[in-house]
Backbone as CSV, one residue per row, in Angstrom:
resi,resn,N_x,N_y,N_z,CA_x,CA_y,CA_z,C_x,C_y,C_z
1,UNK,125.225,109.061,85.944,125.945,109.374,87.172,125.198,110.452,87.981
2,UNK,124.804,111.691,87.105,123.993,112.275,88.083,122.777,111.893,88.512
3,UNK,122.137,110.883,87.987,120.804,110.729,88.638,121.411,109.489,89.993
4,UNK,122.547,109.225,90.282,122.753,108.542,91.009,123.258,109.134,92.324
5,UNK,123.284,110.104,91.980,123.433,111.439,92.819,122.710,111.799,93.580
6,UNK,121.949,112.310,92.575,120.290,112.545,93.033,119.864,111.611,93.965
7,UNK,120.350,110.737,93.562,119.448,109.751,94.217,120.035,109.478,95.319
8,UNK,121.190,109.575,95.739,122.030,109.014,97.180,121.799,110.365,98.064
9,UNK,121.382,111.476,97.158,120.653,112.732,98.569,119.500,112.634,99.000
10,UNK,118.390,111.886,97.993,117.402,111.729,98.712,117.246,110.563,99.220
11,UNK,118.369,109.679,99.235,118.326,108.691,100.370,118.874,109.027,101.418
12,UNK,120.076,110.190,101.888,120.240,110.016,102.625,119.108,111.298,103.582
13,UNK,119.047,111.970,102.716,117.536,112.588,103.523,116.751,112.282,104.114
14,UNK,116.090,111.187,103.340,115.007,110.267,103.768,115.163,109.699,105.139
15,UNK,116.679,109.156,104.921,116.918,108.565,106.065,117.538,108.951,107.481
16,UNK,117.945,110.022,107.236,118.166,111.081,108.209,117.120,111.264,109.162
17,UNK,116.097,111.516,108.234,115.022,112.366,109.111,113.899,111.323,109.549
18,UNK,114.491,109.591,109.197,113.273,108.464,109.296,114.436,107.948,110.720
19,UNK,115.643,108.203,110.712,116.349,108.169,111.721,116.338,108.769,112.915
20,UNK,116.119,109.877,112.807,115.680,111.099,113.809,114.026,110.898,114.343
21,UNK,112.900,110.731,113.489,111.861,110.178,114.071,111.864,108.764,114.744
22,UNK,112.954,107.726,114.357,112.858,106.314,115.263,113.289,106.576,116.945
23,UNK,114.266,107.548,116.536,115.031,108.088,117.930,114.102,108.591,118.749
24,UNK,113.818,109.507,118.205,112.335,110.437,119.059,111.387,109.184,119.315
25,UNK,110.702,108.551,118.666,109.548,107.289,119.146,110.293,106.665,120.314
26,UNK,112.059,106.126,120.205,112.591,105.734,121.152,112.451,105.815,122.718
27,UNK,113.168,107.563,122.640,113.079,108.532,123.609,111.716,108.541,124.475
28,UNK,110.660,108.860,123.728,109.231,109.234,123.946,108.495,107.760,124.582
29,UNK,108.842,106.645,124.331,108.964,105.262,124.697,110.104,104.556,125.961
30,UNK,110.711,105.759,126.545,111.705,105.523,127.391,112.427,104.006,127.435
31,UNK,112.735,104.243,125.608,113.762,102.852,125.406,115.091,103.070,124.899
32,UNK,115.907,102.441,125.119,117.706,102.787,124.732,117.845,103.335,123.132
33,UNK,118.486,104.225,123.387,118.447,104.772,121.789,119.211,103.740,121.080
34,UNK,120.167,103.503,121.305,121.345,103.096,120.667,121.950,101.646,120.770
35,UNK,120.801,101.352,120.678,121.034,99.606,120.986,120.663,98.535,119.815
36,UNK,120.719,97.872,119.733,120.384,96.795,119.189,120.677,96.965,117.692
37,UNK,121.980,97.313,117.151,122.710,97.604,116.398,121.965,98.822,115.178
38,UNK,121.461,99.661,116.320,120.471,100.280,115.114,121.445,101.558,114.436
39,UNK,122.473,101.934,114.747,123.319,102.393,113.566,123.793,101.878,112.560
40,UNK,124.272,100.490,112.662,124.205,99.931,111.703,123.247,99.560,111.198
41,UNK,121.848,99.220,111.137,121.423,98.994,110.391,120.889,99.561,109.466
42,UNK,121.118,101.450,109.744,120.601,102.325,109.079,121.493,102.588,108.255
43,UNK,123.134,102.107,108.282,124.309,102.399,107.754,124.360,101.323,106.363
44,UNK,123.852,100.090,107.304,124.079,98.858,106.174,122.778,99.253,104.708
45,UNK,122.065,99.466,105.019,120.650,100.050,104.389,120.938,100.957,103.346
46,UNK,121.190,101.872,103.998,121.610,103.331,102.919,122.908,102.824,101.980
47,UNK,123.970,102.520,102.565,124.909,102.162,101.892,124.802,101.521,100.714
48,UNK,124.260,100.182,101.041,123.908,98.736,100.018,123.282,99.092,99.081
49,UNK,121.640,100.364,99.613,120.972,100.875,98.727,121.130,101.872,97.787
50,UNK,122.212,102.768,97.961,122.794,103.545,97.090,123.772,102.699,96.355
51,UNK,124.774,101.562,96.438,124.793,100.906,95.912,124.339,100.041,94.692
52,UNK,123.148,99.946,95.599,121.969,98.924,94.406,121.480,99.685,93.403
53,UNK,121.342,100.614,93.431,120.811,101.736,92.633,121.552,102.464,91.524
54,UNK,122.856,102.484,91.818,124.132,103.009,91.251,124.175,101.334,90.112
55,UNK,124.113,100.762,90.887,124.510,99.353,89.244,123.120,99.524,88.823
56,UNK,122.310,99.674,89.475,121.062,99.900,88.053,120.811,100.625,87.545
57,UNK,121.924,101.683,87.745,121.552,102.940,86.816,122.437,102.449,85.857
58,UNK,123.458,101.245,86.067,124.331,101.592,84.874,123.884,100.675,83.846
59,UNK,123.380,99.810,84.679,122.099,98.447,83.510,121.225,99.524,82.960
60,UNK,120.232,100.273,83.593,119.635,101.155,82.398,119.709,102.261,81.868
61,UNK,121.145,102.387,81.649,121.336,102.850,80.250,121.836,102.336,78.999
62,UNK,122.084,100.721,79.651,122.649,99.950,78.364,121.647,98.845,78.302
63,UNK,120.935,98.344,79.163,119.732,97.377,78.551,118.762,97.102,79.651
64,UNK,117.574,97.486,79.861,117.055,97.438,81.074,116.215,96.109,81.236
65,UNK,116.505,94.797,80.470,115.691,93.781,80.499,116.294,93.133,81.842
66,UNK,117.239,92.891,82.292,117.601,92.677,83.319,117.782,93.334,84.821
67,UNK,117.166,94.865,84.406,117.052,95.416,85.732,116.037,94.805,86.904
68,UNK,115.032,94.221,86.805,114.181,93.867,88.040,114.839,92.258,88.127
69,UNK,115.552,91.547,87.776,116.021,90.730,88.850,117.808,91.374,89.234
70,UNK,118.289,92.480,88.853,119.593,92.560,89.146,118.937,93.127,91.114
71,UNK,117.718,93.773,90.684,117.059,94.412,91.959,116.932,93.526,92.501
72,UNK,116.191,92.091,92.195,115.444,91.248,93.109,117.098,90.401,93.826
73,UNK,118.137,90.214,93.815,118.990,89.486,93.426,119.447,90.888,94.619
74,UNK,119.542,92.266,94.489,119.976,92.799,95.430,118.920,92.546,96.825
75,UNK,118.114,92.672,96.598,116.764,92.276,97.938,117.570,90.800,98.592
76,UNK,117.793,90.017,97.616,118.442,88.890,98.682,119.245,89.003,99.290
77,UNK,120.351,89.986,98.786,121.778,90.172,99.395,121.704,90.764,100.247
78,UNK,120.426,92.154,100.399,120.396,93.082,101.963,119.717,91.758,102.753
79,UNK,119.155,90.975,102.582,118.193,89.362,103.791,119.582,89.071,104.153
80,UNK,120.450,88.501,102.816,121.651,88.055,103.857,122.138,88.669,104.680
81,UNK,122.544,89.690,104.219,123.545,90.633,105.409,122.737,90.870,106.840
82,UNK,121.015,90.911,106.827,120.740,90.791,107.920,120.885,89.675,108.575
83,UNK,120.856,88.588,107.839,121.060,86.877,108.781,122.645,86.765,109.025
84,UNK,123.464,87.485,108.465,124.850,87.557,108.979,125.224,88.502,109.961
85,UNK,124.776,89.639,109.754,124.609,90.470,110.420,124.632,91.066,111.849
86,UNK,123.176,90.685,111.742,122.225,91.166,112.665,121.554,89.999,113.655
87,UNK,121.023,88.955,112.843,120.072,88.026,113.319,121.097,87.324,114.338
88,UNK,122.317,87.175,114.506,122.788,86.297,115.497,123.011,86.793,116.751
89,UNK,122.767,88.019,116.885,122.914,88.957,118.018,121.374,89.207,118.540
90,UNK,120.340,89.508,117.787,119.152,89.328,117.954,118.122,88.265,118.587
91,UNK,118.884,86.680,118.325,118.268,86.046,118.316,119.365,84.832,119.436
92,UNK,120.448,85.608,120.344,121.364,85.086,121.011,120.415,84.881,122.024
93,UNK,119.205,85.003,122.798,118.953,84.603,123.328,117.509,83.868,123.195
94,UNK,117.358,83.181,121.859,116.416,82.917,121.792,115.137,83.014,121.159
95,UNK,115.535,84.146,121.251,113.832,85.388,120.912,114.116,86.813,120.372
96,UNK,113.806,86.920,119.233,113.941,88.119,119.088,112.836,88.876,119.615
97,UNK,113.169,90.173,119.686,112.058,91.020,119.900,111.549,91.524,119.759
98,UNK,110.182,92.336,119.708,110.073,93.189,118.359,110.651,94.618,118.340
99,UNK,111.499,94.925,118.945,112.277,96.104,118.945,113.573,95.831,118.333
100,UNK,114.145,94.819,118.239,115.183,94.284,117.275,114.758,93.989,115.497
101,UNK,113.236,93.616,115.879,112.946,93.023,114.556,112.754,95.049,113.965
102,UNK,112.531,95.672,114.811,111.973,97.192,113.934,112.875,97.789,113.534
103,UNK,113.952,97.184,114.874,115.376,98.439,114.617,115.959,98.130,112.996
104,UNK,115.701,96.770,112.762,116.294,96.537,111.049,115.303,97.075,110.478
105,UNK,114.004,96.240,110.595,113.093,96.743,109.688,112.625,98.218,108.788
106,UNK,113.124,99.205,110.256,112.294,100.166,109.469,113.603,100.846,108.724
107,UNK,114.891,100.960,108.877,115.677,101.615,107.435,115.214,100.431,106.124
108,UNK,115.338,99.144,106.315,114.908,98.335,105.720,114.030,99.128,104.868
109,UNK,112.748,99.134,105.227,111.668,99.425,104.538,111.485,100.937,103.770
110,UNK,112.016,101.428,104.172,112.384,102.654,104.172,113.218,102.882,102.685
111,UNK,114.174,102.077,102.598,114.931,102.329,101.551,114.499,101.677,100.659
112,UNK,114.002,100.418,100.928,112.926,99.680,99.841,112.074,100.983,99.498
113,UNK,111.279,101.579,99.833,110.108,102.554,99.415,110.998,103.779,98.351
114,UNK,112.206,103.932,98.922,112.960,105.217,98.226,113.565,104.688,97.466
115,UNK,114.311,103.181,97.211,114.451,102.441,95.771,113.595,102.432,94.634
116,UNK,112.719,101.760,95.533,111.499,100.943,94.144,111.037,102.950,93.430
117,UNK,110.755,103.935,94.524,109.813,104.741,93.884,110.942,105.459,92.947
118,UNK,112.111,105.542,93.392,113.124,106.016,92.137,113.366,105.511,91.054
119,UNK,113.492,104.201,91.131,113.828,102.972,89.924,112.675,102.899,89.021
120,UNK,111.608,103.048,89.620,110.231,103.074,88.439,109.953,104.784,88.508
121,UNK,110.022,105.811,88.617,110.225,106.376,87.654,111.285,106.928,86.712
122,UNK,112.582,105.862,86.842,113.576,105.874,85.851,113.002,105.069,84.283
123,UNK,112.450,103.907,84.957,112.120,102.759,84.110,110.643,103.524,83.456
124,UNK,109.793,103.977,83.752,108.741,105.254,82.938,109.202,106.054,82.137
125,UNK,110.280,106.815,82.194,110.501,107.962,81.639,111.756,107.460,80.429
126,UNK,111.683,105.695,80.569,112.729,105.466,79.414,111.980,105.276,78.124
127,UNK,112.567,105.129,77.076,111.782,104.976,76.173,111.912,103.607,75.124
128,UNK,111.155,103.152,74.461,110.893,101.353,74.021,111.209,101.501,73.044
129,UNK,112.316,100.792,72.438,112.515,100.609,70.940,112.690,99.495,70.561
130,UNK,111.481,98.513,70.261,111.496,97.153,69.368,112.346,96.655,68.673
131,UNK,113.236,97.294,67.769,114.390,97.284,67.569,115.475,96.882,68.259
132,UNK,115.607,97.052,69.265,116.659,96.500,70.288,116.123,95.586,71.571
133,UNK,115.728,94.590,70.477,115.478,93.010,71.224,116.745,92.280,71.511
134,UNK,116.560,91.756,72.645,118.136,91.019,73.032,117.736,89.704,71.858
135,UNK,119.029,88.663,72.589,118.862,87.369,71.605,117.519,86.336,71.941
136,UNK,117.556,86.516,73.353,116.179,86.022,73.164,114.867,85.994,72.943
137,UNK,114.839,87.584,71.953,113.509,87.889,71.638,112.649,88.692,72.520
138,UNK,113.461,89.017,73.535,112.884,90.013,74.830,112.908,91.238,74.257
């Protein structure tokens, strides 16, 4: 529980201040801050991803053979929520743009980078005991 802690402050840090630099590029680019659902997508991001992180903390402490597809299996579910989302408003006229495609992208990517680098060094610092092979010999 506390490393899940840990971990939802330095996401929302991360993303605070990766929020505050998109704004500023915005600004400095004399383009609408607040458009193209980019609170939410920084909301849907952080959320899902502290989320995702919180059930894999609780897979590894009881068996971590299934942690990288419970992850990969969450990666699909943040795609959906953008094609439910996001993409029908984006793409209402046609074309997205690439200021729609960034406004997801970059919490997107963002929290991908502050997942994966937390989750592997959880999965490093665990330790291997041969002994506790599941049934299928994993």
């Amino acid at each position: 529980m506390q490393q899940t802690i840990r971990f939802s402050g330095i996401m929302l840090l991360v993303l605070a201040v990766t929020f505050g630099v998109h704004l500023t590029v915005l600004f400095l680019l004399e383009l609408p801050l607040f458009q193209h659902k980019i609170v939410l997508a920084y909301i849907v991001n952080v959320v899902f991803g502290i989320l995702l992180v919180g059930v894999l903390q609780y897979r590894l402490s009881s068996t971590s053979a299934q942690t990288g597809f419970i992850f990969m299996i969450g990666s699909g579910v943040k795609f959906l929520l953008f094609f439910l989302l996001f993409y029908p408003s984006y793409n209402a006229d046609d074309t997205m743009e690439t200021i729609e495609f960034v406004t997801f992208f970059v919490p997107y990517a963002m929290c991908l980078i502050v997942e994966v680098t937390f989750l592997s060094k959880q999965l490093n610092n665990q330790s291997y005991d041969p002994s506790e092979k599941t049934e299928e010999g994993i």
